[in-house]
RODO-2510 file (C-alpha; in nm, 4 decimals, decimal comma):
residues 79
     n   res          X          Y          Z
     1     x     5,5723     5,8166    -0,8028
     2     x     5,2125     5,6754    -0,8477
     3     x     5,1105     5,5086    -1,1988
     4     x     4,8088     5,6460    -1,3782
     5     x     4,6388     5,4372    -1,6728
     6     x     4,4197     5,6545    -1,8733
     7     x     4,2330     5,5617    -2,1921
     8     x     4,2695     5,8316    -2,4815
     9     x     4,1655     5,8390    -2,8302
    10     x     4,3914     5,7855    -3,1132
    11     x     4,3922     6,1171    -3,2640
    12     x     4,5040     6,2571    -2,9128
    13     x     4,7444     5,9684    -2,8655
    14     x     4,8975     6,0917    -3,1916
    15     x     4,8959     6,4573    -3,0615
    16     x     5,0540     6,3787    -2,7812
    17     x     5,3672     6,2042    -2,9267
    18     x     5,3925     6,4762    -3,1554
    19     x     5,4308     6,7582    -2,8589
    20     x     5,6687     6,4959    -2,6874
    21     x     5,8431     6,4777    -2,9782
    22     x     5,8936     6,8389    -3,0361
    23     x     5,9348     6,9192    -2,6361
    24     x     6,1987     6,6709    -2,6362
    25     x     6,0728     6,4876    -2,3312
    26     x     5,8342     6,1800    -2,2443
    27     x     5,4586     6,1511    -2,2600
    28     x     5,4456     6,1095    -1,8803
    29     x     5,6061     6,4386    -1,8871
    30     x     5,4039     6,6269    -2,0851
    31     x     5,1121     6,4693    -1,9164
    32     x     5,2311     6,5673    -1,5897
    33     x     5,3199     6,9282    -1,7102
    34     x     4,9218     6,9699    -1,8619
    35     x     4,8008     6,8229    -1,5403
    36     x     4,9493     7,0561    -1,3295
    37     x     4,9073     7,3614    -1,5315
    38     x     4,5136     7,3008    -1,5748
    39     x     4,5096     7,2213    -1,1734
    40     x     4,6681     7,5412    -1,0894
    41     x     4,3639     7,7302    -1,2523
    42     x     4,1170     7,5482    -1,0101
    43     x     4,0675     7,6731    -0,6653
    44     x     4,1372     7,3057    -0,4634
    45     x     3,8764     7,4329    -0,1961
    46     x     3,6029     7,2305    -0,0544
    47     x     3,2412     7,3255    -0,1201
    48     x     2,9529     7,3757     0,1335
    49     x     2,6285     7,1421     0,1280
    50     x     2,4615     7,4964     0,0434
    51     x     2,6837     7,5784    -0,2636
    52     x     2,5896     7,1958    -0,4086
    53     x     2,2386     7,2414    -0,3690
    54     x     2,1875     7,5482    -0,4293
    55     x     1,9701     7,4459    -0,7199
    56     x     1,7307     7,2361    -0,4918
    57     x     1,6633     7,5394    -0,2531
    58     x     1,2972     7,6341    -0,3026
    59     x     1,2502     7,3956    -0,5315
    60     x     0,9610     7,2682    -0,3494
    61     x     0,6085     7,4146    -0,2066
    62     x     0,3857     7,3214     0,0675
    63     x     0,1466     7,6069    -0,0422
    64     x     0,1096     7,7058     0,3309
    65     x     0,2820     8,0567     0,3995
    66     x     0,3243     8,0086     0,8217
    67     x     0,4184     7,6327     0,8043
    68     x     0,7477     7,6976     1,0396
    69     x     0,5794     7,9138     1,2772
    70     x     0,2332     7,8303     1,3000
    71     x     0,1989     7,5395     1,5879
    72     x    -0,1350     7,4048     1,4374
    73     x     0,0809     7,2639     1,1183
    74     x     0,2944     7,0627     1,4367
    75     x    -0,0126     6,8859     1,5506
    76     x     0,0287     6,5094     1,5541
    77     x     0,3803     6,5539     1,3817
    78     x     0,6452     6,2598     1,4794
    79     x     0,3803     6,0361     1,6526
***
């Protein structure tokens, strides 16, 4: 089993010894038990370059309506 250091404040420190306490059981346990319960709610899937920026689509403007299909716009472009 892999160690994981995390920083936490006191009042949570003191939260957490208190649900070990009364769950009979260690903090790595309860930890472990809270980590795995609040990863079962997330859907572990990978998301497309679309779904992360989706914000970003459109967010720009060339002002000029037939820039993909109008071959005058191409003139000179890449040289």
């Amino acid at each position: 089993m892999t160690t994981l250091t995390l920083k936490v404040p006191e009042e949570l420190l003191a939260k957490l010894d208190e649900a070990a306490r009364l769950d009979r059981t260690s903090r790595s346990e309860l930890c472990r038990k809270a980590l795995e319960a609040r990863l079962k709610k997330t859907p572990m899937r990978r998301r497309s370059l679309l779904e992360l920026s989706r914000d970003l689509c459109g967010a720009g403007s060339s002002g000029i309506k037939d820039l993909s299909s109008n071959k005058k716009h191409l003139e000179g472009f890449g040289q």
